[in-house]
C-alpha positions in Angstrom: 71.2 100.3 -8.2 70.7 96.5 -8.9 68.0 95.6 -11.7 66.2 98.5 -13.1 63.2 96.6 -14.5 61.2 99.7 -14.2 63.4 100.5 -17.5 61.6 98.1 -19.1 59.7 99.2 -22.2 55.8 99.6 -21.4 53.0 100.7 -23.3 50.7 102.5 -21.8 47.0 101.9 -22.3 44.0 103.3 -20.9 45.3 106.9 -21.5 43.8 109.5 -24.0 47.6 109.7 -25.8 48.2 110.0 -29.8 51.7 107.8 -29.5 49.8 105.4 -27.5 51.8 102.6 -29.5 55.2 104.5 -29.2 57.4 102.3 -27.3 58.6 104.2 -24.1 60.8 103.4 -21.1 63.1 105.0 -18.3 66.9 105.5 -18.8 69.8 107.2 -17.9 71.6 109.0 -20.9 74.6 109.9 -21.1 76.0 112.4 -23.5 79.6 113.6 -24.1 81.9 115.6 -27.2 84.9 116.9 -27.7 85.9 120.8 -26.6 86.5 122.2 -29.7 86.6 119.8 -32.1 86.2 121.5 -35.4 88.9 123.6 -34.8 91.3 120.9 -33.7 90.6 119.1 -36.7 91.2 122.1 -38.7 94.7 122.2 -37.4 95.5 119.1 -37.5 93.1 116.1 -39.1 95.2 113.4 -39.3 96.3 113.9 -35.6 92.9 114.9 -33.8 91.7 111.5 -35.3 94.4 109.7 -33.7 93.7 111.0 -31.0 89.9 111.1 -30.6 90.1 107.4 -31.7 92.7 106.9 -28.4 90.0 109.0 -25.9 87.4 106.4 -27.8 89.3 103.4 -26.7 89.3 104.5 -22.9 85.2 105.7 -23.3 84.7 102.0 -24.9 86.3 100.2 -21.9 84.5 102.0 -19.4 81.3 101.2 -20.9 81.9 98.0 -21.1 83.2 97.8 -17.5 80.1 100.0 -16.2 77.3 98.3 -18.4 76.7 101.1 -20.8 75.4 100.7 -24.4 76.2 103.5 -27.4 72.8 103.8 -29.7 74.0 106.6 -31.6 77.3 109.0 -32.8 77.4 112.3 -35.0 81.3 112.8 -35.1 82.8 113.2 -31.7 79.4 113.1 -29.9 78.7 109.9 -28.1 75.3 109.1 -27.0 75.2 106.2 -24.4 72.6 104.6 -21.9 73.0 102.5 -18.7 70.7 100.7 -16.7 72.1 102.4 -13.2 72.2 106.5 -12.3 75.2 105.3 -10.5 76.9 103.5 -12.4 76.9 106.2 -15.3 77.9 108.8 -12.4 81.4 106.8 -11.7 81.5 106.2 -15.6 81.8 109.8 -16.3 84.2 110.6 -13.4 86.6 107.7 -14.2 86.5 108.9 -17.5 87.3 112.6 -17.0 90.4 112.0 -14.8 91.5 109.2 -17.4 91.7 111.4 -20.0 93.4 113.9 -17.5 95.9 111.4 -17.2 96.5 110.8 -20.7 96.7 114.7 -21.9 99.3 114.8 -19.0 101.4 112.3 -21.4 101.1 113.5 -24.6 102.5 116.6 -26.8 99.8 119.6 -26.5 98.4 119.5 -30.0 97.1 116.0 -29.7 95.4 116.5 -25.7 91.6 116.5 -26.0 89.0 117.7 -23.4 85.5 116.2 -22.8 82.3 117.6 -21.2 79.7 115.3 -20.4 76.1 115.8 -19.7 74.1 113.0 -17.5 70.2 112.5 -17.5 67.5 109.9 -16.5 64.1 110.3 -17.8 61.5 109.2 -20.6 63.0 108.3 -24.1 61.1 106.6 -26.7 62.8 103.3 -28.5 63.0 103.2 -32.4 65.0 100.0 -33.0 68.3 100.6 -31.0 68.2 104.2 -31.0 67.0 106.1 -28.7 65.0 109.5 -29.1 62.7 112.1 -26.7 63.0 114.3 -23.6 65.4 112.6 -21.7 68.0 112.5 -24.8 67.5 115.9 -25.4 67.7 116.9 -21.6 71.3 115.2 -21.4 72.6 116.9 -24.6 71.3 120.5 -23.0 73.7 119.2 -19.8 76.4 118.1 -22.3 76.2 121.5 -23.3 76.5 123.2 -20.2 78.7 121.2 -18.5 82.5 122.7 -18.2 85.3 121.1 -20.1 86.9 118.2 -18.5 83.7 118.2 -16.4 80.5 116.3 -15.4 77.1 118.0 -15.3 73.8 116.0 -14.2 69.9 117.0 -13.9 68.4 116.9 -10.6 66.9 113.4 -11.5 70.3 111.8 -11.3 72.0 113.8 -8.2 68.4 112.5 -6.4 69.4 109.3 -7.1 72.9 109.2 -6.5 74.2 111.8 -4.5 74.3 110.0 -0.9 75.4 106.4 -2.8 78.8 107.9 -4.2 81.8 109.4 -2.6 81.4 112.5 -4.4 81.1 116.1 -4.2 78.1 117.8 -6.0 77.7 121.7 -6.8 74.7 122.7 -7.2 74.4 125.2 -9.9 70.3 126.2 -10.0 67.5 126.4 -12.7 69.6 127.0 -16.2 68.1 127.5 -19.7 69.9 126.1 -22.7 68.5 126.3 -26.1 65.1 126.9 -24.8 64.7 124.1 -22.0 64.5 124.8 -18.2 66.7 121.7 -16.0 67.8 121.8 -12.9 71.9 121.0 -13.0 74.5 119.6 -10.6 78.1 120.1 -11.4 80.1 116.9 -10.3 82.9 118.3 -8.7 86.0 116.5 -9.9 89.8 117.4 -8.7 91.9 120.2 -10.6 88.1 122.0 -12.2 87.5 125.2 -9.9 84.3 125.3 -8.7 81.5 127.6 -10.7 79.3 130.2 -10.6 76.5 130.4 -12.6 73.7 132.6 -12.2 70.4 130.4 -12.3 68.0 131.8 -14.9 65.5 134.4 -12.9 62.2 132.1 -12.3 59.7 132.7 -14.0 56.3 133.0 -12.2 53.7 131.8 -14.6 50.2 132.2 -14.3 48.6 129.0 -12.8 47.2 126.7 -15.3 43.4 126.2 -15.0 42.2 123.5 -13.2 45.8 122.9 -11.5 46.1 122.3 -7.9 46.8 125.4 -5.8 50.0 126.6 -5.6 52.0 127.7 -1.7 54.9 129.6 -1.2 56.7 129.4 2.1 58.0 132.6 3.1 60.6 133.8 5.2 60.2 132.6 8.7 61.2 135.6 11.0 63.8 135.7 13.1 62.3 137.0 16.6 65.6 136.9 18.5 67.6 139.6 19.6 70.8 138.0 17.9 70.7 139.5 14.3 72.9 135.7 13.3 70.8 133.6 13.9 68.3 134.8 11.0 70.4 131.9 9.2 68.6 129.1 11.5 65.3 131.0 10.3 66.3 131.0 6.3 67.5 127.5 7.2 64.2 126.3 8.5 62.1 128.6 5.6 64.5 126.4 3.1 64.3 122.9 4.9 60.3 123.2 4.4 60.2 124.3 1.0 62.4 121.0 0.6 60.2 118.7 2.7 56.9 120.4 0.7 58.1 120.1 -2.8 58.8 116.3 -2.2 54.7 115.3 -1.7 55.0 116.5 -5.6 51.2 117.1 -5.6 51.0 121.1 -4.7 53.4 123.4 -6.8 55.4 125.0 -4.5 57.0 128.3 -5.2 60.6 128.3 -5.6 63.2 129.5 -2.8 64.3 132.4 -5.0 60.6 133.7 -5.2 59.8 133.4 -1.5 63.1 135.0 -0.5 62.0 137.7 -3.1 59.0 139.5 -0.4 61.7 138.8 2.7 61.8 142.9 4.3 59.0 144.0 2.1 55.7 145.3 3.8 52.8 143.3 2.1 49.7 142.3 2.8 49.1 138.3 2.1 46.9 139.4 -0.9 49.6 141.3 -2.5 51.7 138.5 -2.0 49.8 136.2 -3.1 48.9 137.6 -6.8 52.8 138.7 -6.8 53.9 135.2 -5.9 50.8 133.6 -7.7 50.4 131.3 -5.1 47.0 130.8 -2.9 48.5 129.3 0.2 51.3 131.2 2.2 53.1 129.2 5.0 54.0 132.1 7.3 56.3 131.9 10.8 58.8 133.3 13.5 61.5 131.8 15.0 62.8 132.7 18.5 65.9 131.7 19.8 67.1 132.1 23.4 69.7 130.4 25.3 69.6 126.7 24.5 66.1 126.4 23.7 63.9 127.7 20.4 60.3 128.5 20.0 59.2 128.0 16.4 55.8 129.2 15.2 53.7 128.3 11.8 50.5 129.5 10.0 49.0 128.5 7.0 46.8 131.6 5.6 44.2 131.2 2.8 45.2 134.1 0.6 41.9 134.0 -1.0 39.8 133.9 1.8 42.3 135.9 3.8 42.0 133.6 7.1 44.3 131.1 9.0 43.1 127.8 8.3 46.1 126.0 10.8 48.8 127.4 13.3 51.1 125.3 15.3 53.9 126.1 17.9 56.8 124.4 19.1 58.8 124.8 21.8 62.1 122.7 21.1 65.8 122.4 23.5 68.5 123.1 21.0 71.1 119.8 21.6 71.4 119.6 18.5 70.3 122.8 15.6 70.3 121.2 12.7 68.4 117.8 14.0 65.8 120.7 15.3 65.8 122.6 12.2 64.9 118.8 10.1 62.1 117.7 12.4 60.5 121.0 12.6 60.3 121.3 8.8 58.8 117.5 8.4 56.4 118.1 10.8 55.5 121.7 9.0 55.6 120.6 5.8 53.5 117.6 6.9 50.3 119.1 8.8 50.1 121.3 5.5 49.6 118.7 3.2 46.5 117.0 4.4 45.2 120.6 5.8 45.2 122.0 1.6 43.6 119.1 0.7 40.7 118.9 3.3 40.2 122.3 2.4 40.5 122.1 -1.1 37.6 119.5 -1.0 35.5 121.7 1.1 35.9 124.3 -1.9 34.6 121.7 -4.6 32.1 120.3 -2.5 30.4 124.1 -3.2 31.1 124.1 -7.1 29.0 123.3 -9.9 29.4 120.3 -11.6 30.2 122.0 -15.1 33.3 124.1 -13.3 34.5 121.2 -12.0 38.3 121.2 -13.3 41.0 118.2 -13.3 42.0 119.2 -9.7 38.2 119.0 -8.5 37.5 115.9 -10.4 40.8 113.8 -8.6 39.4 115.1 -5.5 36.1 113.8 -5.6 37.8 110.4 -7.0 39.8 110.8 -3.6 37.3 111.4 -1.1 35.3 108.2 -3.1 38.5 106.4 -2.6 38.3 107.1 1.5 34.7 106.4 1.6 35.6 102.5 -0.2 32.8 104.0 -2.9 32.7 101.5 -5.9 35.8 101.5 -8.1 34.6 102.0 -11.5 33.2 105.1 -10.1 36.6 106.3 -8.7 38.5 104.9 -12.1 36.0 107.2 -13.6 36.4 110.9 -12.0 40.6 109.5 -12.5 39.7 109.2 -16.5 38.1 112.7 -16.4 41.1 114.7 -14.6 43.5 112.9 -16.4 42.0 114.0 -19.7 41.2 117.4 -18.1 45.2 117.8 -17.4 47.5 115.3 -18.7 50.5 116.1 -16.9 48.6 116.2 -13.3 49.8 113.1 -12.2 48.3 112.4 -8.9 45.1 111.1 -11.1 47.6 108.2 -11.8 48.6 107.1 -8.5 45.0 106.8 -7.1 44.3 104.7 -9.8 47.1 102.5 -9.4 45.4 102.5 -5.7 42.4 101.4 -6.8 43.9 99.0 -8.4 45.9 97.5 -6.3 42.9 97.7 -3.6 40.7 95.3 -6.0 43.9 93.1 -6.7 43.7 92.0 -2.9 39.8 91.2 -3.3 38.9 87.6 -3.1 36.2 87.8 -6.1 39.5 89.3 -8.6 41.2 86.1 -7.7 41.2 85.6 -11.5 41.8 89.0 -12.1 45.3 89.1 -10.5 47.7 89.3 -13.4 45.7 91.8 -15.5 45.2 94.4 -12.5 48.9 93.8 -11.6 49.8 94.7 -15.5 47.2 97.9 -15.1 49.5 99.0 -12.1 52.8 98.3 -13.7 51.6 100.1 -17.0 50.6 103.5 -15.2 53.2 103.3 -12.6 55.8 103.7 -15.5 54.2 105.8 -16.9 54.3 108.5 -14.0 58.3 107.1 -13.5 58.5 108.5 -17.1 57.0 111.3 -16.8 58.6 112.0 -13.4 61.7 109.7 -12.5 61.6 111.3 -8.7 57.9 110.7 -8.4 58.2 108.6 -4.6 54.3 107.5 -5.2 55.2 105.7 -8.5 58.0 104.2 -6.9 56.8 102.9 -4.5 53.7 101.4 -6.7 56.3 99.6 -8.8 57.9 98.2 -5.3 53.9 97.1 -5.0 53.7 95.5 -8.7 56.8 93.5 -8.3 55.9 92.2 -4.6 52.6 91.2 -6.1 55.3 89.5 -8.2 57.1 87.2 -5.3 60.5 89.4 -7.0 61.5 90.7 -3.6 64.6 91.9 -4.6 63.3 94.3 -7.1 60.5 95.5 -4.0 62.4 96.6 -2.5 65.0 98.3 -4.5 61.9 100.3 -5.5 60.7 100.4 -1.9 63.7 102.1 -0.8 64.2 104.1 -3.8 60.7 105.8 -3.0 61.8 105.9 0.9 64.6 107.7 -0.3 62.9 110.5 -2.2 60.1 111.1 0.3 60.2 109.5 3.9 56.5 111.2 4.4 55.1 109.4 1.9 52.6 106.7 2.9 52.8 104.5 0.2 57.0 104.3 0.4 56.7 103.0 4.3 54.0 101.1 3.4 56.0 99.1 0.3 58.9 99.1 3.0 57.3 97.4 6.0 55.9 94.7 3.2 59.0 93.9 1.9 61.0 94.1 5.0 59.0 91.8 6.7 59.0 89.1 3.7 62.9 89.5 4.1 62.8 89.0 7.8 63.4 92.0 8.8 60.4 91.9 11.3 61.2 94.7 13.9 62.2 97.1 11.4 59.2 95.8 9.5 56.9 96.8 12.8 58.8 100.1 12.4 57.6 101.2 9.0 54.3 99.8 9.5 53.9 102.0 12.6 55.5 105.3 10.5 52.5 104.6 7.9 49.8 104.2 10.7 50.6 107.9 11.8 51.0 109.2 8.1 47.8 107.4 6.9 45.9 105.0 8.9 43.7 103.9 6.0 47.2 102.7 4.1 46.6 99.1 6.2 42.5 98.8 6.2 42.5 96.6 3.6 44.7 94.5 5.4 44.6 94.0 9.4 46.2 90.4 9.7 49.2 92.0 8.5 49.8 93.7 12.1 48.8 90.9 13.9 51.3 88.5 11.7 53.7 91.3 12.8 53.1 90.9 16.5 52.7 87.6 16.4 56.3 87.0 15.1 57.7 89.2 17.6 55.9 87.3 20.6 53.6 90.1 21.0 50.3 87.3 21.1 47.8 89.2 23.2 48.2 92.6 21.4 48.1 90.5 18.2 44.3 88.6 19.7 42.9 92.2 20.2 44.1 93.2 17.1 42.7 90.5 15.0 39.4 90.0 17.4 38.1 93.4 16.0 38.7 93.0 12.7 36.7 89.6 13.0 34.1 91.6 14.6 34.2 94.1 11.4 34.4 91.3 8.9 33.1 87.8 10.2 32.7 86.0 6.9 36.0 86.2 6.6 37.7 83.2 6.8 41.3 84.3 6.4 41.0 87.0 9.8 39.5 83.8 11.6 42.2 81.6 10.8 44.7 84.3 12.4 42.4 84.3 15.7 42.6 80.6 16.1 46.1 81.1 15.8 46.4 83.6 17.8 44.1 81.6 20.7 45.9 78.3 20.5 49.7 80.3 21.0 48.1 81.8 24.1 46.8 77.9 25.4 43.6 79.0 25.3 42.3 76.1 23.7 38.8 75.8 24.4 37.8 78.5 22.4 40.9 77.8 19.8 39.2 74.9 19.1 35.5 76.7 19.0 37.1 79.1 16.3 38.5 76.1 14.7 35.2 74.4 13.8 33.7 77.7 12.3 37.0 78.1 10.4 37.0 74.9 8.6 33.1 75.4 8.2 34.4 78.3 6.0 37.0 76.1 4.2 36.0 73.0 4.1 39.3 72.9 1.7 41.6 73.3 4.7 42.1 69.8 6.5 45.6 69.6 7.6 48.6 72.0 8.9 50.2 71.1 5.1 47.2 72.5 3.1 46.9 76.0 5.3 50.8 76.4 4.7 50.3 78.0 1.6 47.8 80.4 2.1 49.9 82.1 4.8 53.2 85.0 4.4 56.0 83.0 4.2 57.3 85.1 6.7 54.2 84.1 9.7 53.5 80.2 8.7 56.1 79.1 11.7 53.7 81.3 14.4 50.3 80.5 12.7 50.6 76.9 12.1 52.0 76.2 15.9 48.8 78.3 17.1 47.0 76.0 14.6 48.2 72.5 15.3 47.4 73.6 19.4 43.9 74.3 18.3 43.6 71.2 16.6 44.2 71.0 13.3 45.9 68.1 11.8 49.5 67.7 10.2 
């Protein structure tokens, strides 16, 4: 994974918390024992020392080799850290079939077997130990996990799981000792694979003031070949997937959904048996070569159909269907439970307004470019209303980063970039798969000139959520600083159709886009409207002169020219405008420049 500096100790400030000085930060544990210790040492002391000390010898290289640190031991548990989900993934694998290699060479009574249990998350730093949720998360795998085998959370197979050359099983929701995780059994040569069942989930009843929940239930299979009701599971599952990822809306597990497949319901009953508000309802028919795929999206409460879609879809290829149908589902729903969830709180009174209510009336401020202390405000008030509702977070690390790139917070720069950094790890803390804080930290650390880290986080975000605005938009950025300028174009154009207003704050970054890629006219009409929209500012009217003088049309470059410099009287020669432009542009702008007039 590179550098982790999102593993970097933070303390958050600015949030109602009682260990507000605790020192906190990301990491990925991992935990491993001995099978049956006690009674190996019971038999034999002398020798099960010997040969727990050998096992340590070969656990102690490999840490050194993969970068991991030990902060603490209780007999023949080891508790480790590394800076890289990877790295501690191939740690633990190269350690399991080492020590298979070395029982296969010694007497029986002095083999040993390990299981190991692998997590990222929050942990809290006293000194060089280290203590909290994610420790106690990877010694609940460590429990789990099968002797001579590896067992991760769902954090780490995210992160790892297309980046090794390994198989995964996964083996569902478990509770051990009292805590819920989602576990993936490495699957390592010579262990037979296992079945567990997952514990039964647990439909709760939906916290107050929480966003509404959706369930996705079976999609129907319309066709008149009973086998294909897998492509129709497949599809029910794929959108779940896709749904879950936006992080905001609870969705309601497969298990559940699958639960009402057969049964004769009406959308009320299952709704209060699913507790979830929204159902995602479909049918899927399949004929020939071709398949028609249909989607609702009911209002339990209100009992109506607030969208429907249909698409009709040649079947080249079933599975590339099955992924792009799902997206564009899971998608449309998104936006269409949030416009319609502010409708509903536009009609409540302002003393029922809960945490969900308040972040949307932050959000609709945020859309209308409403004042920012009045948006940080409503943030304050949902966050304190619900604590772990973490969307609150991100918009304020968007308001943030919006006033960061305001000329007046020139000054202001390092502190707001701090403020981002500071919640943004936060949220990673609280949620190491969360794509919207990852791709804020790609934001912090771009703000930063540290491209390499930008994008590490830019891609790691990508990675977790494609749909997510804020990912494509941290990849175009960074992307285009490295040069990258046609793929660069690519994710700008993916985060135009996911959320136009991702780039408002920005238009010259399009037409520096175009302009690199010799697209000059598009990039004039581009950057002529935003001059029209803001003509004070001096920075859009630089890339129009630009823009004029690459396209010889030098009259009224040089027109543009004069009220430039009128606006920065600073700016007298080619060298001092240099600075003031994306490295990645100043070849194209300065040419455009130099033919409108301005001076080396």
């Amino acid at each position: 994974m590179g550098k982790t500096p999102g593993q970097k100790a933070a303390r958050v400030k600015g949030f109602k918390m009682s260990e507000s000085e605790i020192l906190r930060k990301i990491a990925v544990i991992f935990v491993t024992d001995v099978v049956g210790f006690s009674t190996l040492m019971a038999q034999n002391e002398e020798l099960t020392l010997r040969s727990f000390r050998s096992c340590k010898e070969i656990l102690d290289n490999l840490f050194e080799e993969h970068s991991g640190r030990i902060f603490n031991t209780a007999g023949d548990s080891v508790l480790a850290e590394f800076p890289s989900a990877v790295s501690a993934v191939i740690c633990a694998v190269e350690f399991q079939k080492l020590i298979k290699a070395r029982n296969a060479s010694v007497p029986n009574a002095a083999q040993m077997q390990f299981r190991i249990g692998l997590n990222m998350g929050d942990v809290i730093i006293e000194g060089t130990n280290l203590y909290g949720d994610g420790v106690n998360v990877a010694a609940r795998l460590e429990a789990l996990s099968q002797a001579g085998g590896v067992c991760l959370s769902k954090s780490i197979h995210d992160f790892v799981s297309q980046k090794v050359d390994l198989g995964f099983q996964d083996i569902g929701a478990q509770q051990v000792k009292n805590t819920n995780v989602h576990a993936f059994d490495v699957s390592i040569g010579g262990l037979a694979p296992r079945q567990i069942a997952p514990t039964p989930p647990a439909i709760e009843p939906v916290e107050a003031g929480a966003p509404p929940s959706i369930a996705v239930l079976p999609f129907k299979n319309m066709s008149t070949d009973a086998e294909q009701e897998y492509f129709a599971d497949g599809v029910t599952e794929d959108i779940i997937s896709h749904l879950a990822l936006w992080k905001t809306f609870p969705v309601v597990s497969r298990n559940s959904s699958f639960s009402v497949k057969g049964l004769s319901l009406t959308a009320s009953e299952i709704s209060d048996k699913l507790n979830a508000r929204y159902l995602v309802e479909g049918s899927i028919r399949k004929a020939g070569n071709k398949v028609r795929i249909s989607a609702s999206l009911t209002d339990a409460l209100k009992d109506r159909t607030i969208w429907s879609e249909r698409w009709d879809r040649p079947l080249d290829d079933i599975f590339e269907v099955q992924d792009e149908i799902s997206i564009a589902v899971a998608r449309a729903i998104d936006p269409e439970i949030r416009r319609q969830s502010r409708e509903n709180t536009e009609l409540s009174k302002p003393e029922s307004l809960t945490a969900w209510d308040l972040y949307l009336q932050a959000l609709q401020k945020y859309h209308r470019r409403d004042a920012p202390e009045g948006i940080l405000s409503l943030c304050d008030q949902a966050i304190q209303a619900s604590v772990n509702f973490l969307d609150p977070y991100l918009l304020k690390c968007k308001v943030l980063l919006r006033e960061r790139f305001k000329p007046h917070n020139r000054e202001r720069r390092a502190e707001l970039s701090a403020q981002i950094f500071e919640i943004a790890s936060y949220v990673v803390g609280k949620e190491a798969s969360n794509a919207g804080a990852l791709a804020m930290m790609a934001s912090y650390y771009f703000q930063l000139n540290d491209l390499d880290n930008a994008r590490h986080y830019a891609h790691e975000a990508f990675g977790i959520n494609p749909n997510n605005s804020a990912a494509t938009r941290a990849l175009s950025l960074t992307e285009a600083y490295a040069g990258n300028i046609e793929l660069a174009y690519d994710y700008f154009l993916k985060t135009q159709a996911l959320d136009p207003s991702e780039w408002r704050e920005w238009p010259q970054f399009e037409v520096s886009l175009l302009m690199v890629l010799g697209r000059m006219n598009e990039a004039l009409d581009k950057i002529t409207r935003a001059v029209e929209n803001d003509p004070e500012n001096n920075l859009l009217l630089g890339f129009k002169v630009a823009a004029l003088g690459n396209l010889d049309r030098l009259a009224d470059a040089q027109q543009g020219l004069e009220a430039f410099l009128q606006l920065r009287p600073d700016v007298t020669s080619l060298a001092d405008y240099a600075p003031l432009l994306p490295d990645f542009v100043v070849e194209a702008v300065l040419q455009g420049m130099q033919k409108a007039g301005l001076k080396q």
